[in-house]
C-alpha positions in Angstrom: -30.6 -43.9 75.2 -31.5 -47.5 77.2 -28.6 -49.0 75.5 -26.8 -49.7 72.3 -25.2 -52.3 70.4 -21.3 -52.1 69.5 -22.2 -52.4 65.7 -24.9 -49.5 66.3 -22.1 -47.2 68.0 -19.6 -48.2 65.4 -22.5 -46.8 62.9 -23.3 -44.0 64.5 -19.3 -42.9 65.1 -18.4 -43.0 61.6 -22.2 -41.3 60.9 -21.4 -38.2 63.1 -17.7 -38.1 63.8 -15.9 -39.8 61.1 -18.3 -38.1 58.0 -17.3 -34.6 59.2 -13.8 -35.9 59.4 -13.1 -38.4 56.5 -12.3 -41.8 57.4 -8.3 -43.0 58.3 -7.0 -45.7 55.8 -5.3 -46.6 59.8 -5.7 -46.3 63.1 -2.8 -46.4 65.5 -3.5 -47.3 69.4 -1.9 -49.0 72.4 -3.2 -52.1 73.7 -5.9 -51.0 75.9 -9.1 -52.8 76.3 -11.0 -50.0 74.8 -9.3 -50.6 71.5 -9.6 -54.1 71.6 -13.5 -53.9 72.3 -16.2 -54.7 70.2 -17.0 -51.4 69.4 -13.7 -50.6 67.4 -13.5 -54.3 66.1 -17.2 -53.5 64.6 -16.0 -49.7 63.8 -13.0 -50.9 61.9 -14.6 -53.7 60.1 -17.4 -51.4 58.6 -15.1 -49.2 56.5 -12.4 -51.5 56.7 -10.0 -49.5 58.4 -6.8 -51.1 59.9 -5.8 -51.1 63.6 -2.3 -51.3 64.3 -1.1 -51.6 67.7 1.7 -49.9 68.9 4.8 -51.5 70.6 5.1 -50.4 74.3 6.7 -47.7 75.3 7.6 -46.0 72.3 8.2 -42.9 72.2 7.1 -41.5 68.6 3.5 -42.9 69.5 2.8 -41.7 72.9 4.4 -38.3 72.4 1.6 -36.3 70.7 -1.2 -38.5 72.5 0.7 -38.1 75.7 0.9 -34.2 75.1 -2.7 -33.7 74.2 -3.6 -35.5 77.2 -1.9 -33.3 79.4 -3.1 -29.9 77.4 -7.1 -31.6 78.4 -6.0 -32.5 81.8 -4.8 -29.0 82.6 -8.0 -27.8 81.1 -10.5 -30.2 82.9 -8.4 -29.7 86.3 -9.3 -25.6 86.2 -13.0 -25.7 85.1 -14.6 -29.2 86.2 -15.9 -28.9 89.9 -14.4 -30.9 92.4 -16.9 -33.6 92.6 -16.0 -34.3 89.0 -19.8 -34.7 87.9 -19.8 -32.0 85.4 -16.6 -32.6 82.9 -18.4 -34.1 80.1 -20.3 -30.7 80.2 -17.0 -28.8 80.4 -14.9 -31.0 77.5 -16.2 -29.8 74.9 -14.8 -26.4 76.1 -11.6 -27.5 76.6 -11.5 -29.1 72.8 -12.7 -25.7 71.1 -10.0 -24.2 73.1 -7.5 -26.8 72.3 -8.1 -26.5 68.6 -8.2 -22.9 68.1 -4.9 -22.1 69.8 -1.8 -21.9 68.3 0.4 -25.1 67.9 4.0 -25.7 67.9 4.1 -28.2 66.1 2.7 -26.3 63.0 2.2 -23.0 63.9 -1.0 -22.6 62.9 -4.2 -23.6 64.7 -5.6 -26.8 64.3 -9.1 -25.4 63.1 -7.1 -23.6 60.5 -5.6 -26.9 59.5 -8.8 -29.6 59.4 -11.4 -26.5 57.6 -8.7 -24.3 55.9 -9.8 -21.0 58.3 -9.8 -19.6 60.9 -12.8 -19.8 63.4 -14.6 -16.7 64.0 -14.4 -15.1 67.4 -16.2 -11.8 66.7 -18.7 -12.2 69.9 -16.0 -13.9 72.2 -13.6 -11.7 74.2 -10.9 -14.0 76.8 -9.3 -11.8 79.5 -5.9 -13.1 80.8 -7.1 -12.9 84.2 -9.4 -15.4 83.7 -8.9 -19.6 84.0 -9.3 -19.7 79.6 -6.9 -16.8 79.1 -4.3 -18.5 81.3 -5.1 -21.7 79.6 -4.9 -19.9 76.2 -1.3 -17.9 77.4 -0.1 -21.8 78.6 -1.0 -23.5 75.4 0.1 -20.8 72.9 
């Protein structure tokens, strides 16, 4: 892709990501340039979805963002190679891991809560002694 307009990404996002997702009636963020860009001005618009920015600092809307954050840092820091070129290989990874691990939160695992089931894992054995089982030991 040579390049892309903010209203096409805005299109495509709620096309791939959003349609498998359903759409927010809101969407909370900090006050980040990225936020503030065209492309989630346009995003927003299209379905009319409201953006509400958070106050600074507080704590009940950093906390989960804050945590998942860390949880894909950890991940990232054991399996992208040092010269960081290869982590938007690797990220997807880490999210499949991330949502098929158990939660504290709800105590069930994320996959379980967006599809109502459990992934299947019937070809896919983790050892402990490996950098996902002692990602998978840490999350759990």
């Amino acid at each position: 892709m040579s390049s892309i307009t903010s209203l096409d990404l805005a299109h495509s996002f709620i096309k791939n990501i959003f349609s498998t997702h359903c759409l927010p009636s809101c969407i909370v963020s900090d006050r980040g340039s990225l936020f503030v860009s065209y492309f989630w001005t346009n995003l927003c618009r299209q379905p009319k979805i409201s953006r509400d920015l958070s106050t600074a600092y507080h704590p009940e809307t950093y906390g989960q963002t804050e945590r998942v954050n860390q949880i894909l840092e950890q991940y990232l820091w054991m399996y992208v190679s040092y010269h960081q070129d290869d982590w938007n290989t690797s990220f997807p990874l880490g999210d499949f891991a991330y949502n098929n691990s158990d939660h504290s939160s709800t105590k069930q695992l994320p996959f379980f809560t967006v599809y109502g089931r459990n992934p299947q894992f019937d070809s896919v054995h983790i050892t402990q002694d490996t950098p996902a089982g002692k990602l998978s030991t840490k999350i759990q």
